[in-house]
Backbone as a printed PyTorch tensor [residue, N CA C, xyz], in Angstrom:
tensor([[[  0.8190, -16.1450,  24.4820],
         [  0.2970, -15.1990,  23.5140],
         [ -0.9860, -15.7830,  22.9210]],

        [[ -2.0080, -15.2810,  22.8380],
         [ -3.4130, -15.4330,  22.3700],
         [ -3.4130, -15.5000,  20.7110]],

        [[ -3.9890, -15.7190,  20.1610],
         [ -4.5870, -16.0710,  18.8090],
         [ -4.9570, -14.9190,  18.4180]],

        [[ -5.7850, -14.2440,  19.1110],
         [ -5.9470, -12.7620,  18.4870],
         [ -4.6090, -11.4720,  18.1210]],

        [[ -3.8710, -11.8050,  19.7530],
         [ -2.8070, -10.9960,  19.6160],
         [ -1.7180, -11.4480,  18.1680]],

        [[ -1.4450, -12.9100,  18.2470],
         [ -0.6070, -13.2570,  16.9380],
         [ -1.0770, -12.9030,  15.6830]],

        [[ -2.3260, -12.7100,  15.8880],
         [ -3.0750, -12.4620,  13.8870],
         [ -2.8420, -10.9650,  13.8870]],

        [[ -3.4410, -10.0150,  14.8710],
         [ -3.0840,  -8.8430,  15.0260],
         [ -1.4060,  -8.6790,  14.2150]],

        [[ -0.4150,  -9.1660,  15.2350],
         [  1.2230,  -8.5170,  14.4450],
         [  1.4980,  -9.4430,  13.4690]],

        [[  0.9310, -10.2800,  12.8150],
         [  0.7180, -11.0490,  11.4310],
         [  0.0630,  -9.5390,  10.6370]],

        [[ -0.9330,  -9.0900,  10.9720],
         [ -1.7810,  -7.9160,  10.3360],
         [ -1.0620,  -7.0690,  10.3100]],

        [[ -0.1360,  -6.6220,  11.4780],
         [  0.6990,  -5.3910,  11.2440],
         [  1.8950,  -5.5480,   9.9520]],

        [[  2.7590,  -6.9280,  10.4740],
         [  3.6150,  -7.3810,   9.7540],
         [  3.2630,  -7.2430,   7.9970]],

        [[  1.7620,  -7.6100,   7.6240],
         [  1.2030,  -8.2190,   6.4180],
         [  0.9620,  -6.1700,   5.8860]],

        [[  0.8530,  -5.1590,   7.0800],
         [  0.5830,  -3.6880,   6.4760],
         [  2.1790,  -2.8990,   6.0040]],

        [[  2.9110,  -3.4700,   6.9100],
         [  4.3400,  -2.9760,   6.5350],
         [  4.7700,  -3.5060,   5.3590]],

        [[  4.6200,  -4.5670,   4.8330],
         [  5.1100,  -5.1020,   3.6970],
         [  4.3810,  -3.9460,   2.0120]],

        [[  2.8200,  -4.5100,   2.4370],
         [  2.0990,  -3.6550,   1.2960],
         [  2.4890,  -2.4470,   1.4240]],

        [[  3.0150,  -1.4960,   2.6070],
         [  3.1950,  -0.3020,   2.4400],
         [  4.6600,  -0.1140,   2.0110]],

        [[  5.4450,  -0.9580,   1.9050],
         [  6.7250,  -0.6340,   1.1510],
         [  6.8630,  -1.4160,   0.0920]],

        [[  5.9820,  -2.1640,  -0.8490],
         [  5.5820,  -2.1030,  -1.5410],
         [  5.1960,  -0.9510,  -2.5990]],

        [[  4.2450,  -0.3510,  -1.9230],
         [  3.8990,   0.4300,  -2.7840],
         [  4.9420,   1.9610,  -2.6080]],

        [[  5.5760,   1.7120,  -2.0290],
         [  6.8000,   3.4790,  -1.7290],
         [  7.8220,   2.8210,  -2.8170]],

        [[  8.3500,   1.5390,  -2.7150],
         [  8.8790,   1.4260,  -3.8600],
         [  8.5240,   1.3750,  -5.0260]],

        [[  7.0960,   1.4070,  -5.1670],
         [  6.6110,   1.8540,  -6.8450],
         [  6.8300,   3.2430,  -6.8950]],

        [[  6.5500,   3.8320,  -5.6850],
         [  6.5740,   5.4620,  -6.1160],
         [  7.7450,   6.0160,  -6.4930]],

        [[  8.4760,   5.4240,  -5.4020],
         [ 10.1250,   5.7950,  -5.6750],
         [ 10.2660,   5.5840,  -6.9600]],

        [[  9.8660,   4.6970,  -7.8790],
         [ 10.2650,   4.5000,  -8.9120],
         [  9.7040,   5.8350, -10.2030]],

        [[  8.9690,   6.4990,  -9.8660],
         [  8.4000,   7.3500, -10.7500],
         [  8.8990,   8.9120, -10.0950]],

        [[  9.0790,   9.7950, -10.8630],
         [  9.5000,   9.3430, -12.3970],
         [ 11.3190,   8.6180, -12.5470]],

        [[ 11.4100,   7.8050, -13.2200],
         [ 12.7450,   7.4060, -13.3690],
         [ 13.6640,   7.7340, -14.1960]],

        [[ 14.6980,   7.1340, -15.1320],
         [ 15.3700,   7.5440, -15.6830],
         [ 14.5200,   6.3030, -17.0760]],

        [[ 14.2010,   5.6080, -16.6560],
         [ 13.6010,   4.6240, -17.3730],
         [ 11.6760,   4.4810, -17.7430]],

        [[ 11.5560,   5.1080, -19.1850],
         [ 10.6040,   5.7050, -18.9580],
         [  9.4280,   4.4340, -19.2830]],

        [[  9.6610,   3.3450, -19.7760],
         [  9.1980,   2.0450, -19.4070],
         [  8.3690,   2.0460, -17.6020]],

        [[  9.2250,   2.3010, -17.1660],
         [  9.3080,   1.8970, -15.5950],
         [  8.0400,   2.7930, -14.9390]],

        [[  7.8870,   4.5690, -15.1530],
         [  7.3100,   5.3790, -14.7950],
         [  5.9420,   4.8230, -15.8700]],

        [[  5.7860,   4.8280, -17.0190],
         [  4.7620,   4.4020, -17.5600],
         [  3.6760,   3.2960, -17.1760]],

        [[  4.6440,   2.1450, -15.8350],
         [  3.6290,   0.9830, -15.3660],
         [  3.5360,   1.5150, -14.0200]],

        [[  3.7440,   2.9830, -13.5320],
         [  3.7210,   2.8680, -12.0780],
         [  2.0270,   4.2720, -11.9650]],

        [[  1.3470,   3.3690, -11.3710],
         [ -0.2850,   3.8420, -10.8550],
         [ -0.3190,   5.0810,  -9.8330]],

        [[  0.3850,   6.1210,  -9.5960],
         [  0.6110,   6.8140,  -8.6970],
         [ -0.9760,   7.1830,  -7.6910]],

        [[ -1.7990,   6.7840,  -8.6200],
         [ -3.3310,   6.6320,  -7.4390],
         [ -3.6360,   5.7090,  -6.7210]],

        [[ -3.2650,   4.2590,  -7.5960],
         [ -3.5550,   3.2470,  -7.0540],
         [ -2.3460,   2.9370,  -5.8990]],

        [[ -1.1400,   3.6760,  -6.4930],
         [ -0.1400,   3.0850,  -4.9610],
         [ -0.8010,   3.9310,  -3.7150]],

        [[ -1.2460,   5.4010,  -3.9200],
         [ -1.1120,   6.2980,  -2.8580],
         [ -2.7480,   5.5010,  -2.3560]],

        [[ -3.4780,   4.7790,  -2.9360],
         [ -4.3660,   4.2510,  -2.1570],
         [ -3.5330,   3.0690,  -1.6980]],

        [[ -2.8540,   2.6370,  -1.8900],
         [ -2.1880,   1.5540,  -1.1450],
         [ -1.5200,   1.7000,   0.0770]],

        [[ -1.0190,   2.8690,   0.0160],
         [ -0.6560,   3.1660,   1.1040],
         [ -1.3980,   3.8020,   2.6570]],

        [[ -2.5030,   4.2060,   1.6960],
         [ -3.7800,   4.7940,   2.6970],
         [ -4.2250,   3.3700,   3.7700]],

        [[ -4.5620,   2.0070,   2.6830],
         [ -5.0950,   0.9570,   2.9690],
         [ -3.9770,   0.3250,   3.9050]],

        [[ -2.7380,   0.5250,   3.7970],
         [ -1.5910,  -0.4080,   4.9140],
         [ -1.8820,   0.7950,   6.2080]],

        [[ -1.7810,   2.0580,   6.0330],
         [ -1.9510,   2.7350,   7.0780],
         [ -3.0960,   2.3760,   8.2050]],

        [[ -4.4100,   2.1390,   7.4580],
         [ -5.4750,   1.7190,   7.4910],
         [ -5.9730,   0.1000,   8.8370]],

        [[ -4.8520,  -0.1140,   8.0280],
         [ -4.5940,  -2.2930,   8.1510],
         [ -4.0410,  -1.9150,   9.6870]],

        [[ -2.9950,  -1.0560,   9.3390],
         [ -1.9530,  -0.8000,  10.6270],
         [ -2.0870,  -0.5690,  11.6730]],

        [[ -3.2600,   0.3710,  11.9790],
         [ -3.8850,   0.7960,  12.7180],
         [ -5.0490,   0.2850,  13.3520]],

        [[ -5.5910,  -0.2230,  12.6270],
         [ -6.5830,  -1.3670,  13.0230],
         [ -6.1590,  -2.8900,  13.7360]],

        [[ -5.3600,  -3.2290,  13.3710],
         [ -4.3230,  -3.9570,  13.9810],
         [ -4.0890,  -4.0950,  15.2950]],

        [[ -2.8690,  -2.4420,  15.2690],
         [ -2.5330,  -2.1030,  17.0300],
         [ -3.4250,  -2.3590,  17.5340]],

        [[ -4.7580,  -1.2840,  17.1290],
         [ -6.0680,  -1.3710,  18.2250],
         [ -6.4830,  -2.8680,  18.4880]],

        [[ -6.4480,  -3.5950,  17.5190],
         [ -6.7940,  -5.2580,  18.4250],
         [ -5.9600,  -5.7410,  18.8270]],

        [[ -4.6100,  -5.4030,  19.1600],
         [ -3.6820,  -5.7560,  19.8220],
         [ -3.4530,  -5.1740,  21.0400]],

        [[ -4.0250,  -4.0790,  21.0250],
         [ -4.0330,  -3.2020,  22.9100],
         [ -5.0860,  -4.0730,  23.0070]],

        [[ -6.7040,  -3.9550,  22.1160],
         [ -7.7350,  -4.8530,  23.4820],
         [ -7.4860,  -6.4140,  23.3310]],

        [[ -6.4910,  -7.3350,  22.7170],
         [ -6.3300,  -8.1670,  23.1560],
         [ -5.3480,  -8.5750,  24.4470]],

        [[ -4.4860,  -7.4540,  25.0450],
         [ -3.4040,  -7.3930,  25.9830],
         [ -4.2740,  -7.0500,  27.1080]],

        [[ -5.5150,  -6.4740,  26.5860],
         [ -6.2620,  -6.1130,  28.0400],
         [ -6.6970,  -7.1640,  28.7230]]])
């Protein structure tokens, strides 16, 4: 396995995390706990999730042209 291909599913690995990350902030809003909904960024997660989608995808693609 190449160096590129390992950083690649390090990159994928490193987009899945931030993206459930931030689904569990969302999940959290609104709650029963209104503490909880008051610290949760519903822009800044849904850009978070744009950015792992983002990561994710960019990723695969250097992981197909590193298999080539």
């Amino acid at each position: 396995m190449t160096i590129g291909m390992i950083q690649s599913l390090q990159g994928i690995q490193n987009s899945q995390t931030q993206f459930n990350k931030a689904a569990e902030k969302i999940a959290q809003w609104p709650g029963s706990n209104t503490a909880a909904v008051d610290q949760v960024d519903l822009s800044a997660q849904a850009i978070a999730l744009i950015q792992s989608k983002n990561s994710f995808e960019a990723n695969v693609q250097a992981l197909r042209l590193a298999m080539r």
